[in-house]
C-alpha atoms as one frame of an Amber mdcrd trajectory, in Angstrom:
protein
 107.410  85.751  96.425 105.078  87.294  93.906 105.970  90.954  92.338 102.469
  91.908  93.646 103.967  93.289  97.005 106.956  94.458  95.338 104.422  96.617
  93.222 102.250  97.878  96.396 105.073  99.158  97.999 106.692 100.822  94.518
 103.081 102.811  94.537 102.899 103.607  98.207 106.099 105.301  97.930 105.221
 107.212  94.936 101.752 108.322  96.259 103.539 109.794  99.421 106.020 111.700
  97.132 103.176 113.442  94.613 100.665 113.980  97.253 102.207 116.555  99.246
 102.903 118.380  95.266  98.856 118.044  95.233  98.607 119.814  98.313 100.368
 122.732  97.082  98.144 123.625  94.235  98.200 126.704  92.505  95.219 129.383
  93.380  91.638 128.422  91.511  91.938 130.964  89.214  95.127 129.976  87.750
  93.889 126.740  87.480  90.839 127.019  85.879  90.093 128.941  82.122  89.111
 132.467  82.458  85.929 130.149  80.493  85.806 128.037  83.191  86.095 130.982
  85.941  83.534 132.833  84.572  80.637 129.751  84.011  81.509 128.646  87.857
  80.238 132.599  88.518  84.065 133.197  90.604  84.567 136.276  88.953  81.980
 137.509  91.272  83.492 136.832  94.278  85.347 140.015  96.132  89.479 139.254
  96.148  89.238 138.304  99.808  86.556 136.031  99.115  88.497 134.113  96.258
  91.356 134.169  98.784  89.281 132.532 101.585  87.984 130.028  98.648  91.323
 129.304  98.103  92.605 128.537 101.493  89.703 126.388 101.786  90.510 124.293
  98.930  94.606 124.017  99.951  93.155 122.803 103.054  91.058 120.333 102.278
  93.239 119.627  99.437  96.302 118.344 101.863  93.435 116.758 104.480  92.312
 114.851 101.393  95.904 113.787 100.336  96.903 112.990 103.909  93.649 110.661
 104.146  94.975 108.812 100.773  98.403 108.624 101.829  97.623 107.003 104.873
  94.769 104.468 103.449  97.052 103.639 101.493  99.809 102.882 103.545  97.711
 100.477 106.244  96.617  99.065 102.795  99.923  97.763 101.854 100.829  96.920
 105.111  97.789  94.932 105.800  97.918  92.965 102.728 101.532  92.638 102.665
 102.457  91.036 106.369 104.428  88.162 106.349 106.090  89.237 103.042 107.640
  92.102 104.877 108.491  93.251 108.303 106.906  96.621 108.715 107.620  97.134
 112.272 104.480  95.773 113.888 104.486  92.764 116.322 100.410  92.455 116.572
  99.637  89.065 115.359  97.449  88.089 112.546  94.446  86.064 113.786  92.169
  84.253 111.336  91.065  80.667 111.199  92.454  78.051 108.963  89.794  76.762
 106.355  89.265  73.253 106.090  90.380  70.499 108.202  93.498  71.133 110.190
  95.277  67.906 110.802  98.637  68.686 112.464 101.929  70.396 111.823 103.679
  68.974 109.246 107.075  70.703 107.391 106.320  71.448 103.664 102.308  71.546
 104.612 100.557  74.913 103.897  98.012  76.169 105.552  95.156  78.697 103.937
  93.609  81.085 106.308  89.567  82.643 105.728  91.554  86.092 105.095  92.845
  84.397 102.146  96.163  84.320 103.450  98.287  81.006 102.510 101.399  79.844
 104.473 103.649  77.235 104.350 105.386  75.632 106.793 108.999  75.437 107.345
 110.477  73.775 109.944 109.881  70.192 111.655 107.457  70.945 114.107 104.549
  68.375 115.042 101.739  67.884 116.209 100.236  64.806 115.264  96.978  62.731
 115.921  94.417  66.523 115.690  91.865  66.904 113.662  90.083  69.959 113.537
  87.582  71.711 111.442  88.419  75.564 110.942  90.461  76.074 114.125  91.580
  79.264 115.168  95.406  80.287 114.492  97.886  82.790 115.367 100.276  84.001
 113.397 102.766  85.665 115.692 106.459  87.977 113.791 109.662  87.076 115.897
 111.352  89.613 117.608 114.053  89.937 115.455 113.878  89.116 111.806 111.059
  88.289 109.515 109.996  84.708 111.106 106.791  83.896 111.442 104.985  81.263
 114.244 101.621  80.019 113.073  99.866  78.152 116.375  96.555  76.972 116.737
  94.054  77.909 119.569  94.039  75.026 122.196  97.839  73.795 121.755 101.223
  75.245 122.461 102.993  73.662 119.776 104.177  76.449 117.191 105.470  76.242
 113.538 107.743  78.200 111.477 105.569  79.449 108.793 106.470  81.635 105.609
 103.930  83.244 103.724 103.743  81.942 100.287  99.874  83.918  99.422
């Protein structure tokens, strides 16, 4: 397995644990110069304007951060199935590219989501030839095997994903 993942998931976690800090900004005017105050015209806003200003901006401040956080999240997970088991049993669907001729242990198989698998068990299915069939690839219940199948057949292979 690449560090790639490893990475993704080292910066999801550290994105959820500084943007709730973000959220919790200090007012505008202690963020800003009294400079900087002054050429964005604040100082003429009455105290319970600046105060309504401010709530605004805490607001959209957290929406913004919760918006990230969660991008970012389905980001990792999406790109990062089949490395890890993040709880989800919805299957990936995608169609091999190429010529698909069979299950064979050792094979891999490269899906149009750029997705690469290899298969690791003994499962056949000889004598098909297909041109950019349409798989499954289905998580087991328990543990982080993988089933890759192709639309048409019920033979399944063990698949890891090695892409």
């Amino acid at each position: 397995m690449s560090t790639g993942p490893v990475r993704l998931a080292c910066l999801i976690v550290l994105l959820l644990a500084v943007l709730p800090a973000l959220a919790g900004q200090p007012p505008i005017q202690q963020q800003m110069s009294p400079a900087e105050f002054r050429a964005a015209g604040l100082e003429k806003l009455s105290a319970e304007e600046l105060a309504a200003l401010n709530l605004w901006l805490g607001r959209t401040i957290e929406t913004q951060a919760a918006q990230a956080a969660a991008a970012a999240k389905k980001k990792i997970v999406d790109e990062n199935r089949g490395y890890f088991n993040f709880g989800s049993v919805d299957p990936i669907r995608a169609a091999l590219t190429g010529e698909f001729r069979g299950f064979a242990s050792g094979r891999n198989y490269t899906l149009d989501n750029g997705q690469v698998w290899k298969q690791v068990d003994d499962a056949s299915l000889p004598g098909v030839r297909l041109q950019t069939p349409k798989v499954t690839i289905t998580p087991s219940i328990i543990g982080n095997a993988w089933y890759l199948s192709v639309q048409g057949y019920g033979t399944r292979a063990k698949v890891q994903r090695v892409k």
